[in-house]
C-alpha positions in Angstrom: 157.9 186.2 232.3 156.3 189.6 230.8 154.1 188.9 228.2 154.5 185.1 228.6 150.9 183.4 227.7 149.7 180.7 230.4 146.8 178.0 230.1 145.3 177.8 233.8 145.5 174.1 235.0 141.8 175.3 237.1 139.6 176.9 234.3 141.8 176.3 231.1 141.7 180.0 230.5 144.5 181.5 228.4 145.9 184.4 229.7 149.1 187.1 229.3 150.9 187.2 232.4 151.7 191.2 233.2 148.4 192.0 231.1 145.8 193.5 233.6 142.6 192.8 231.8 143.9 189.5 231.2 144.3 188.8 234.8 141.0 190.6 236.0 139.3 188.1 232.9 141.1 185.4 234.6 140.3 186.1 237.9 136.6 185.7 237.5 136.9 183.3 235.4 138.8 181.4 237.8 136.4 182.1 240.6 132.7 180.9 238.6 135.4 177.2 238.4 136.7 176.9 241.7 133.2 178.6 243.5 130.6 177.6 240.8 127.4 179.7 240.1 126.1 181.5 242.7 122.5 180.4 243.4 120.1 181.5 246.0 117.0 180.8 244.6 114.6 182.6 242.6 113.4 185.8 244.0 110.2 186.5 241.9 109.0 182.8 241.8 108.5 179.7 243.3 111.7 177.6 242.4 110.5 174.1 241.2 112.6 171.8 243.5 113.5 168.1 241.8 115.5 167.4 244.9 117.1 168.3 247.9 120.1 166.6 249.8 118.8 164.4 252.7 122.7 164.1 253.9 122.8 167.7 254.7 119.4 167.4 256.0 119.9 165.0 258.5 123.3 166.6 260.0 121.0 169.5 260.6 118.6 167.7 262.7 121.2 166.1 264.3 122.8 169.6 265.1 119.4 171.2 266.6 116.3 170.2 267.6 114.3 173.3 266.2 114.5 172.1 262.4 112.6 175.0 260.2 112.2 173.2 257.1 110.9 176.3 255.1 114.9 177.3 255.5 116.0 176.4 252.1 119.3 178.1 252.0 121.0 175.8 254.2 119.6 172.6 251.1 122.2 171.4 248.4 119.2 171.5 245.8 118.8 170.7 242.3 116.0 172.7 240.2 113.6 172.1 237.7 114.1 175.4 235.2 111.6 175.7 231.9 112.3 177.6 228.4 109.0 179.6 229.3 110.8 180.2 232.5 111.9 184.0 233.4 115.0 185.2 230.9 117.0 185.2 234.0 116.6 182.2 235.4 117.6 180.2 231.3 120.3 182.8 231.6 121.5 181.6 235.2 121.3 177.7 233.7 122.8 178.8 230.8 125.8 180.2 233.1 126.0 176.7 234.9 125.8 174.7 231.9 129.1 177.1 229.8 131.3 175.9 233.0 130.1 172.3 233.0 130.8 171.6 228.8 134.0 173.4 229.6 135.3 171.2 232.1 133.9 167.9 230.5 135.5 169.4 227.0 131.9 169.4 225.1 132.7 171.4 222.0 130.7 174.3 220.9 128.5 173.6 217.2 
């Protein structure tokens, strides 16, 4: 199957089979679809937080009494990010929003 080229039923991605760089490309690739963006918050500034999950919220309380609730990474959280906003934080959006009009097939103008 040398040389073959395969469409990944995960991210789409078309790849070489035997073709190293097209298996590392896949690979991580692969990994932003299955894992999604990495996102821990903004280090520099205060995130703008439009909401947080309650669910996930409440199975904490139930789990322990001492609920911190200034520990946001344990919140499933959707933020508020601005064009006037840091470069990297439109750049980590921008990352999120490539895998998102991949997989609903938006097309590129």
């Amino acid at each position: 199957n040398f040389g073959e080229h395969i469409i990944c039923d995960t991210c789409d991605m078309l790849y070489v089979h035997g073709v190293k760089e097209d298996i590392k490309n896949h690979e991580r690739v692969c990994k932003l679809y299955t894992l999604g963006v990495p996102f821990h918050g903004w280090k520099t500034t205060n995130e703008r937080v439009v909401y947080r999950d309650s669910l996930k919220n409440k199975r904490r309380r139930e789990r322990s009494q001492s609920y911190l609730e200034d520990d946001d990474d344990d919140f499933d959280r959707i933020v508020e990010t601005r064009s006037t906003d840091p470069h990297h934080h439109v750049a980590k959006v921008l990352q999120a929003k490539t895998i998102i009009d991949n997989k609903m097939r938006f097309v590129q103008p």
